[in-house]
N, C-alpha and C positions, 0 to 999 in steps of 0.2 A: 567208606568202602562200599559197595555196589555189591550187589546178590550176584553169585554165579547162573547164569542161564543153561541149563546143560540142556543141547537143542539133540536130537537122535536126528540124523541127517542120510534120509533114503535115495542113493546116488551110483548109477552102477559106472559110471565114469571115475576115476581114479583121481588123476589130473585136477578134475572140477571140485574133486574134493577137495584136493590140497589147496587149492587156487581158492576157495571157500573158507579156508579155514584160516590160511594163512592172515587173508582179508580181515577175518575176524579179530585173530588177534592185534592186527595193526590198527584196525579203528575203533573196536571195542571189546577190550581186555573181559567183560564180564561175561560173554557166551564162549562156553566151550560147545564144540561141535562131538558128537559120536557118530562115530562110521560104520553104516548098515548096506552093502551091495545090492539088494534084493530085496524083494518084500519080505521073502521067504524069511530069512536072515534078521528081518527088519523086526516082522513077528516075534520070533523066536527073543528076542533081546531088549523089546518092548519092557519099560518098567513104569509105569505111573508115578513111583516113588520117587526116581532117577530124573528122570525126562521132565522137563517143564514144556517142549513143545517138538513138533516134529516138522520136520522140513525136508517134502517128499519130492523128486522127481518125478514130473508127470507120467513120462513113459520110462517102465522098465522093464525087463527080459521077461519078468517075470508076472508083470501087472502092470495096472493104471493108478497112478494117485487116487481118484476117488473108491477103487473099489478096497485098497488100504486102509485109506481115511473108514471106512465102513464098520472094518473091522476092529481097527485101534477104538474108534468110537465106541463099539460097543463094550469093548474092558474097561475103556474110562473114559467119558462123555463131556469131561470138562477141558480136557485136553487140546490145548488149540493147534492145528493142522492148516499149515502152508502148503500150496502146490509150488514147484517153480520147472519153467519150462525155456526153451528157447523162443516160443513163439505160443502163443495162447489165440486159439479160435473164439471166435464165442459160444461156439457150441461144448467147449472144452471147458472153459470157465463158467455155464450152465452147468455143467454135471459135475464140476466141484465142487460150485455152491450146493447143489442138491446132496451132496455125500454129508456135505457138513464140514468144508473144509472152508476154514477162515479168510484167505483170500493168496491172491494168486499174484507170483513177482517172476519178472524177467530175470532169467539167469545172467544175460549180459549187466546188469542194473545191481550188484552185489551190496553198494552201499544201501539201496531202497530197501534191499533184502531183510540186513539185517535192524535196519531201521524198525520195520514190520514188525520184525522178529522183539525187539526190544518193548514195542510199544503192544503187542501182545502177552509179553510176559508181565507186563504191569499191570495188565485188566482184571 
């Protein structure tokens, strides 16, 4: 039996959550997904204990992935941090790297996603 992955999943689209989650469970039963709209939201319910990794929208109403990533890092620094975006610049995946966020997956691309997500939780 396989370790539960509880990923905290920063997402202000609703839809993409489900469509995220849903995926999850049909391709791999061991991540559960948690639903955070907002950074604001995101903070707020942040747990180091809980959380094995975070899976953040690049843009949202409320922030950028990296400046998130910034802050999660500093409560708990081992924590590994995915951007996912529709479309990644390079100048976008510069300043993620620079935040400290682990690496960066197309939204379109769900199963790479959570590939990522799997082979991050095993490091």
């Amino acid at each position: 039996m396989s370790k539960t992955i509880t990923v905290l999943y920063i997402e202000d689209e609703a839809a993409q959550f489900a469509l995220m989650k849903i995926q999850a469970e049909r391709l791999d039963a061991s991540i559960q997904l948690v639903h955070a709209a907002t950074a604001e939201d995101a903070l707020s319910v942040f747990d180091p204990t809980v959380h094995d990794l975070v899976l953040c929208d690049y843009n949202l109403p409320d922030a950028e992935a990296p400046d998130i990533a910034a802050k999660i890092l500093e409560q708990s620094p081992n924590t590994p941090i995915l951007a996912i975006s529709e479309a990644f610049t390079d100048d976008r995946i510069e300043k993620a790297k620079e935040a400290g966020i682990a690496g960066c997956v197309e939204k379109s691309d769900i199963q790479a996603c959570l590939e990522k997500i799997g082979q991050l939780a095993a490091a």
